[in-house]
GUNU-133838 format. One record per residue (C-alpha): chain; residue in three letters; x, y, z. Coordinates in Angstrom, 1 decimal, decimal comma. Layout:
! residues N
<atom chaine="A" residu="ALA" u="X" v="Y" w="Z"/>
...
! end
This chain:
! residues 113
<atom chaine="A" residu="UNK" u="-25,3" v="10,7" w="13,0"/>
<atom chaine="A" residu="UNK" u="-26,7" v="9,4" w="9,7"/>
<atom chaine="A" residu="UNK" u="-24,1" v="7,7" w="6,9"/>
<atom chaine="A" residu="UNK" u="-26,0" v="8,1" w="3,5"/>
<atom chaine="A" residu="UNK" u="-24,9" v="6,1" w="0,6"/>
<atom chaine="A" residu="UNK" u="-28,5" v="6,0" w="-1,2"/>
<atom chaine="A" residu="UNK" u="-29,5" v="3,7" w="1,3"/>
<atom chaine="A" residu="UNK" u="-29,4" v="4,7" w="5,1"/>
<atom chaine="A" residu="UNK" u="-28,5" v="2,4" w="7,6"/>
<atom chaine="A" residu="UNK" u="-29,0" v="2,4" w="11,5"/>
<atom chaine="A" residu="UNK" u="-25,0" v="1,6" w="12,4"/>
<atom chaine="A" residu="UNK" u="-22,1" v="0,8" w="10,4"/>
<atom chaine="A" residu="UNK" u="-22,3" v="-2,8" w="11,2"/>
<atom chaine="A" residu="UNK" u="-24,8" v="-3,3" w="9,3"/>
<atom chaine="A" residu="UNK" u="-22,2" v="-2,1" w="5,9"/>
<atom chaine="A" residu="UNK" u="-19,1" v="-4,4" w="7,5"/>
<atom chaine="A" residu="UNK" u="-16,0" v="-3,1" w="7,6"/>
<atom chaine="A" residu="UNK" u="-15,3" v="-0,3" w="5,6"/>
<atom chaine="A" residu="UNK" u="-12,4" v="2,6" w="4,7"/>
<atom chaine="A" residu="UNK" u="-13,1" v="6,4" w="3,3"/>
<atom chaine="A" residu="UNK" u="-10,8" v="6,2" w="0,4"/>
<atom chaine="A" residu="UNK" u="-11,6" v="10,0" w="-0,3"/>
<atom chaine="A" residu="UNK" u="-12,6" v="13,0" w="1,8"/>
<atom chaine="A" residu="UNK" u="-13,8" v="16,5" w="0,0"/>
<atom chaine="A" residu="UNK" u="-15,3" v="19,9" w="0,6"/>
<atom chaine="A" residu="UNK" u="-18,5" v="19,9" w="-1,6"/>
<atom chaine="A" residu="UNK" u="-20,0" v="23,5" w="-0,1"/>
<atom chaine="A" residu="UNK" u="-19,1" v="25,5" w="3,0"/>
<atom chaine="A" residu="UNK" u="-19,4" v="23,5" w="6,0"/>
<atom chaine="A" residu="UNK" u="-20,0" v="20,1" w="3,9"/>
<atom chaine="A" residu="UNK" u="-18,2" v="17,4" w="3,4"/>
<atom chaine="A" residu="UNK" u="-18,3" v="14,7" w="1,1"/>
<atom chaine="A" residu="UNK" u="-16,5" v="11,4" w="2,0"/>
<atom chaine="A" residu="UNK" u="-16,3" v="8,4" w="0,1"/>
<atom chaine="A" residu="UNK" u="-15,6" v="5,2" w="0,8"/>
<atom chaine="A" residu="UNK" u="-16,1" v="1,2" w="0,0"/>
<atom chaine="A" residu="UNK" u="-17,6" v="-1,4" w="2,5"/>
<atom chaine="A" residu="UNK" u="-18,0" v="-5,1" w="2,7"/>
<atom chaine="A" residu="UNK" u="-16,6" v="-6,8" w="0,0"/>
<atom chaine="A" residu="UNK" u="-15,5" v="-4,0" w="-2,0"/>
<atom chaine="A" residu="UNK" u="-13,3" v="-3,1" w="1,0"/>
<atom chaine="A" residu="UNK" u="-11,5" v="-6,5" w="0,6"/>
<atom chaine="A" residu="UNK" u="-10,6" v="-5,5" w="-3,1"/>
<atom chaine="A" residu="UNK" u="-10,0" v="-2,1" w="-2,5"/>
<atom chaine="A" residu="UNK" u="-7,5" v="-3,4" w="0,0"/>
<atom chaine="A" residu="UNK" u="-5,9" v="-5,9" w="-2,3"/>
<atom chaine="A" residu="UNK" u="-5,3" v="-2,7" w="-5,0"/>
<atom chaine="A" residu="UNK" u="-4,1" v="-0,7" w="-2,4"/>
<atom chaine="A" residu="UNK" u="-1,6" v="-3,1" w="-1,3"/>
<atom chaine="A" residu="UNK" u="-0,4" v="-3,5" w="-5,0"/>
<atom chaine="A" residu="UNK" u="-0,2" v="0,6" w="-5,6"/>
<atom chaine="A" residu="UNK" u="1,8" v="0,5" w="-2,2"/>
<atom chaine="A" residu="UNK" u="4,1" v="-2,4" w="-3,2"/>
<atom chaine="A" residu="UNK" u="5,1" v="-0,2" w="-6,2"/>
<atom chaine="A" residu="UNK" u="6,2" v="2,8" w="-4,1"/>
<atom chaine="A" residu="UNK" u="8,0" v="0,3" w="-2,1"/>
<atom chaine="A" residu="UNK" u="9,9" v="-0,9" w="-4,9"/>
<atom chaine="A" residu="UNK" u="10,3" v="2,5" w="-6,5"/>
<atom chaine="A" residu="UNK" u="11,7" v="3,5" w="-3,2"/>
<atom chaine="A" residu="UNK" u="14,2" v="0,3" w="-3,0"/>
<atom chaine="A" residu="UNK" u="16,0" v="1,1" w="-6,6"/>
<atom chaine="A" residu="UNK" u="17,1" v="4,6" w="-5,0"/>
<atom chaine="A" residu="UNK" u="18,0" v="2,9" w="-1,6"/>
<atom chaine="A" residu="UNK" u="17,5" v="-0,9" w="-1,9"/>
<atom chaine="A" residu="UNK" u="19,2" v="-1,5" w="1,9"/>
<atom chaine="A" residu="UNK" u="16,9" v="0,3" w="4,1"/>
<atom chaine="A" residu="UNK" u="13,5" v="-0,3" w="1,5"/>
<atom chaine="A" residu="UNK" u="11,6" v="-3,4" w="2,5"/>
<atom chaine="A" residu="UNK" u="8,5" v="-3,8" w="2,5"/>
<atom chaine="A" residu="UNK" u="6,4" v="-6,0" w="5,0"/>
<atom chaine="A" residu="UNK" u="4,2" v="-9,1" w="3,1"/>
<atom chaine="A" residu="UNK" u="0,7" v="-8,4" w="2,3"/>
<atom chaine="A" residu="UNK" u="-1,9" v="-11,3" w="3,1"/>
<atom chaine="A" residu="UNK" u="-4,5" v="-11,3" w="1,1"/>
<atom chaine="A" residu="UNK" u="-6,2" v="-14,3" w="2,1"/>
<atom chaine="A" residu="UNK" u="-7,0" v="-12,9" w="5,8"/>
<atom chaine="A" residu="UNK" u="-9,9" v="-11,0" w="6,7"/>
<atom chaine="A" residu="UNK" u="-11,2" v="-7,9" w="5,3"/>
<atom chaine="A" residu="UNK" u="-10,8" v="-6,0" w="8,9"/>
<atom chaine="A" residu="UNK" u="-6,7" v="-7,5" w="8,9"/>
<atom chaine="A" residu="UNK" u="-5,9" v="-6,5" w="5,1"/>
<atom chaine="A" residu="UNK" u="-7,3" v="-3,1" w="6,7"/>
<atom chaine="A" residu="UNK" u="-5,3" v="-3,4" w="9,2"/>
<atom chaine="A" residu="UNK" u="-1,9" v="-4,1" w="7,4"/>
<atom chaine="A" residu="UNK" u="-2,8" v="-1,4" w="4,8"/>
<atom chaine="A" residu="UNK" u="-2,3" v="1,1" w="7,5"/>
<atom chaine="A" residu="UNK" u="0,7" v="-0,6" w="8,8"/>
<atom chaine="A" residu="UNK" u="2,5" v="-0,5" w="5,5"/>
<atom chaine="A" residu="UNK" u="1,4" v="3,2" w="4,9"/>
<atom chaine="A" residu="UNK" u="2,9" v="4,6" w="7,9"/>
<atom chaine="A" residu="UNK" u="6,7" v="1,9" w="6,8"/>
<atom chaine="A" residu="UNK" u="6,2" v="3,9" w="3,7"/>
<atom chaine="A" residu="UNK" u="5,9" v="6,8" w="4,7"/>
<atom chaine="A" residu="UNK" u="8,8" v="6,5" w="7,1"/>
<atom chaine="A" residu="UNK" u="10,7" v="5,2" w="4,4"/>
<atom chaine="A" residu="UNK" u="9,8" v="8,4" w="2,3"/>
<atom chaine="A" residu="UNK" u="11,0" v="10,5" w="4,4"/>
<atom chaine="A" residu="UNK" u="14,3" v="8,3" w="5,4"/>
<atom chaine="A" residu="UNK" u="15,1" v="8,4" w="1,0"/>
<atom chaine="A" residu="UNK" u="14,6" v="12,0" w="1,2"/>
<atom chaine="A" residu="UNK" u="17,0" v="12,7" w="4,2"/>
<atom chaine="A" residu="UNK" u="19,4" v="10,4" w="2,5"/>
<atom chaine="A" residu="UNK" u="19,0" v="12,2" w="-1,1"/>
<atom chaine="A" residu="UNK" u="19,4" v="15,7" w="0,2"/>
<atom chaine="A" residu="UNK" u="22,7" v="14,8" w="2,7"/>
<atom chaine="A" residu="UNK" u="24,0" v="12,5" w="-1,1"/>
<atom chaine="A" residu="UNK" u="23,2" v="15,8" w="-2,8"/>
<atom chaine="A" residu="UNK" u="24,9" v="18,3" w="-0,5"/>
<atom chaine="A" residu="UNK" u="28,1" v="15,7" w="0,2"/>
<atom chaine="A" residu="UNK" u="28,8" v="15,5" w="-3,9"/>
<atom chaine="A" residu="UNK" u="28,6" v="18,8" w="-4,6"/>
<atom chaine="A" residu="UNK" u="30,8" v="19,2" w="-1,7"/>
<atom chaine="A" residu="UNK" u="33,3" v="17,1" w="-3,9"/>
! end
């Protein structure tokens, strides 16, 4: 397999750690992913934490006792802030899903009022 970025490179060790932050179909059968490596992974993590601790907050003002969020490090290793991305995306979307349960039952019980 071949991962072209402009440059091509024999494995991905040689980019560091990495994450596809966007996926595509460009043509029929083709694909276009994009995604940041080394460094830029690191920040791209940090940001993504931030956009995720808004949704977590967002989330707590409609249902503040079931809405925490777990603590972002940002001074470990690009591989473990990739690592606790994921972890907090699958809380949040748990969470989601929990508000949403919880909104439709609040819904149905009121109008049941």
């Amino acid at each position: 397999m071949e991962l072209c970025g402009g440059t091509h490179v024999k494995s991905t060790d040689e980019i560091g750690p990495f994450r596809i932050v966007r996926e595509e179909a460009i043509a029929s059968r083709i694909r276009r992913i994009e995604a940041v490596a080394g460094d830029a992974a690191g920040s791209w993590a940090k940001q993504e934490a931030a956009r995720q601790q808004g949704k977590f907050e967002a989330l707590a003002r409609k249902k503040p006792e079931h809405c925490g969020a777990a603590a972002f490090k940002s001074n470990a290793t690009t591989p473990e802030m990739l690592q606790q991305i994921d972890a907090r995306l699958a809380h949040l979307e748990n969470l989601e899903t929990g508000v949403r349960e919880w909104e439709k039952q609040s819904a149905k019980t009121s109008k049941g009022n």
